[in-house]
C-alpha positions in Angstrom: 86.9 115.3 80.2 90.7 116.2 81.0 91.8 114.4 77.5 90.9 115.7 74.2 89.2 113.1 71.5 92.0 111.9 69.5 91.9 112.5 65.7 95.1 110.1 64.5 96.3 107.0 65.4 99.5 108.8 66.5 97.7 110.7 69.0 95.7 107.7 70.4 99.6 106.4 70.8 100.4 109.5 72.5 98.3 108.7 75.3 100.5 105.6 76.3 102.7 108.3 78.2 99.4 109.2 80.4 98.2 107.6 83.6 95.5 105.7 83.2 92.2 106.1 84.7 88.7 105.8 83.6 88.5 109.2 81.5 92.0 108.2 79.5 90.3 105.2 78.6 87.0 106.8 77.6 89.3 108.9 75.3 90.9 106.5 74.0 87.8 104.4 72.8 85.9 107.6 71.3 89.3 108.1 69.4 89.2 104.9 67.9 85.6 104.9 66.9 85.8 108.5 65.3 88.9 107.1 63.0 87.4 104.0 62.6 84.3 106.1 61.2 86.4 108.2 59.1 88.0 105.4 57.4 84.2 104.4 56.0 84.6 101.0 58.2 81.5 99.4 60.0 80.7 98.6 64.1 80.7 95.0 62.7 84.5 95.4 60.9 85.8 96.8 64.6 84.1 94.6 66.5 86.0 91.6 64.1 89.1 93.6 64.7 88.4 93.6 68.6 87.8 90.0 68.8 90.4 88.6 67.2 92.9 86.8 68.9 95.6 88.9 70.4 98.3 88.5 72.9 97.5 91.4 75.3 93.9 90.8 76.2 92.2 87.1 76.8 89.1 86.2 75.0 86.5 87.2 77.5 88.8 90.8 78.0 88.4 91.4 74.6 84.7 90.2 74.2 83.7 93.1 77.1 85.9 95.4 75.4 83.9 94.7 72.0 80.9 95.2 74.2 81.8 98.5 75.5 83.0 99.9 72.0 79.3 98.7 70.9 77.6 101.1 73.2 80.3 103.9 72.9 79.4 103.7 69.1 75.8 104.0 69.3 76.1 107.3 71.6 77.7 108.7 69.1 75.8 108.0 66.3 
């Protein structure tokens, strides 16, 4: 992978200035569920926070999203 797993939110912010492509995004994702895990919260609290509503993905954008994080999380468990 060409983008190291991000250990802050400020670094997961960071990678706004990057192109995107599949492996930026794979980045992103494993950054946010290695925080996430940090922090003590559950699949089920990020999957809440994931589908809530939100003004930059629609509701079936952010129910594959959810999906995805789902089976990101259990490869890393």
């Amino acid at each position: 992978m060409n983008y190291p797993i991000p250990d802050s939110p400020q670094e997961i912010f960071a990678l706004r200035q990057q192109p995107i492509d599949e492996e930026l995004v794979a980045s992103a994702i494993a950054g946010v569920i290695k925080i996430v895990r940090a922090q003590g919260q559950s699949l089920e609290e990020l999957t809440a926070q994931l589908l809530a509503e939100d003004p930059l993905l629609d509701q079936q954008q952010r129910r594959w999203l959810s999906q995805l994080v789902a089976q990101s999380w259990e490869k890393f468990s």
